[in-house]
C-alpha positions as CSV (number, residue, x, y, z in Angstrom):
1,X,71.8,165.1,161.7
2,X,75.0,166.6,162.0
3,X,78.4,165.5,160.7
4,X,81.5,165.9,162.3
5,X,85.2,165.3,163.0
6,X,86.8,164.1,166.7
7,X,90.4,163.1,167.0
8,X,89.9,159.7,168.4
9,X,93.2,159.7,170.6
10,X,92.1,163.2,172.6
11,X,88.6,163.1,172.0
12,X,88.0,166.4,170.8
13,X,85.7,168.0,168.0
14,X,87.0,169.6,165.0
15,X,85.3,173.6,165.1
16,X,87.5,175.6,162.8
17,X,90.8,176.2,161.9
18,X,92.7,175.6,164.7
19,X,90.4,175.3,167.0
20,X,89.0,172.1,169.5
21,X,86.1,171.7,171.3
22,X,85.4,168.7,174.1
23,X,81.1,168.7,173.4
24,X,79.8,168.2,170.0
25,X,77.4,170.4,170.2
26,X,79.8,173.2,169.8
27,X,81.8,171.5,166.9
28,X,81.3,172.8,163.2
29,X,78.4,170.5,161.4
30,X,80.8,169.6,158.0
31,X,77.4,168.4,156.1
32,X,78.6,165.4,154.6
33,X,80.7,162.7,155.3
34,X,82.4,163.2,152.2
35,X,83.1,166.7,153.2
36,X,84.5,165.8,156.2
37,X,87.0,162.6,154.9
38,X,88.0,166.0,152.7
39,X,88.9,168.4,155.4
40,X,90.7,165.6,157.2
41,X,93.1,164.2,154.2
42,X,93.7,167.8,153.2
43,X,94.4,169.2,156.9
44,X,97.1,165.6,157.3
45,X,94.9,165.0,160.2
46,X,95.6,161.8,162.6
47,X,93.9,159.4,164.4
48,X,90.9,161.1,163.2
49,X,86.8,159.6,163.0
50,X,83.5,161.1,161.2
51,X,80.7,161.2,164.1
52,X,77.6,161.3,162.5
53,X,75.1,162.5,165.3
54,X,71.2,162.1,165.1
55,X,69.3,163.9,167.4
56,X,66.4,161.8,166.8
57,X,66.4,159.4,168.5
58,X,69.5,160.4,169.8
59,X,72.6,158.2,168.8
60,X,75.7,158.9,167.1
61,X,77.7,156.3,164.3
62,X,81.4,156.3,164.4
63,X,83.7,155.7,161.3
64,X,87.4,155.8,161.4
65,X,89.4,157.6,159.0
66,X,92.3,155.6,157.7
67,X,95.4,157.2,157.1
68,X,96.7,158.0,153.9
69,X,99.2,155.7,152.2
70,X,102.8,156.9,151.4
71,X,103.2,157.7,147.5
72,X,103.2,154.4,145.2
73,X,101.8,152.1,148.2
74,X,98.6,150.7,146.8
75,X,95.8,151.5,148.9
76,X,94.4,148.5,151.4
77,X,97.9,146.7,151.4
78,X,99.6,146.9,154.7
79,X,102.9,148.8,154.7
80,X,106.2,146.1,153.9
């Protein structure tokens, strides 16, 4: 099982700093999905999902990364 980030808009993989990658095979395996919800809050990433990808059998589960909520907006409440 691997764990990692794609920018849902562009479709790419996270694979280090800076750098993009089109096949998930050559993105970098973050471990956890914890670890990746991490990397993406602290790197103000957007439009991003956690791919977890099982090779056997093969399938992959998509989650969506919401974005943060400005300062003092309670999280789960729809901007006003």
């Amino acid at each position: 099982m691997k764990v990692l980030l794609r920018n849902a808009r562009v479709d790419l993989y996270w694979a280090g700093h800076k750098h993009w990658v089109g096949k998930a095979e050559a993105a970098t395996d973050l471990g956890t999905i914890e670890q990746a919800a991490e990397l993406s809050r602290e790197e103000d990433f957007e439009e991003m999902e956690i791919v977890v990808d099982y090779a056997d059998p093969v399938c992959e589960q998509v989650l969506p990364i919401r974005p943060k909520c400005p300062p003092g907006q309670p999280s789960g409440e729809p901007p006003q």
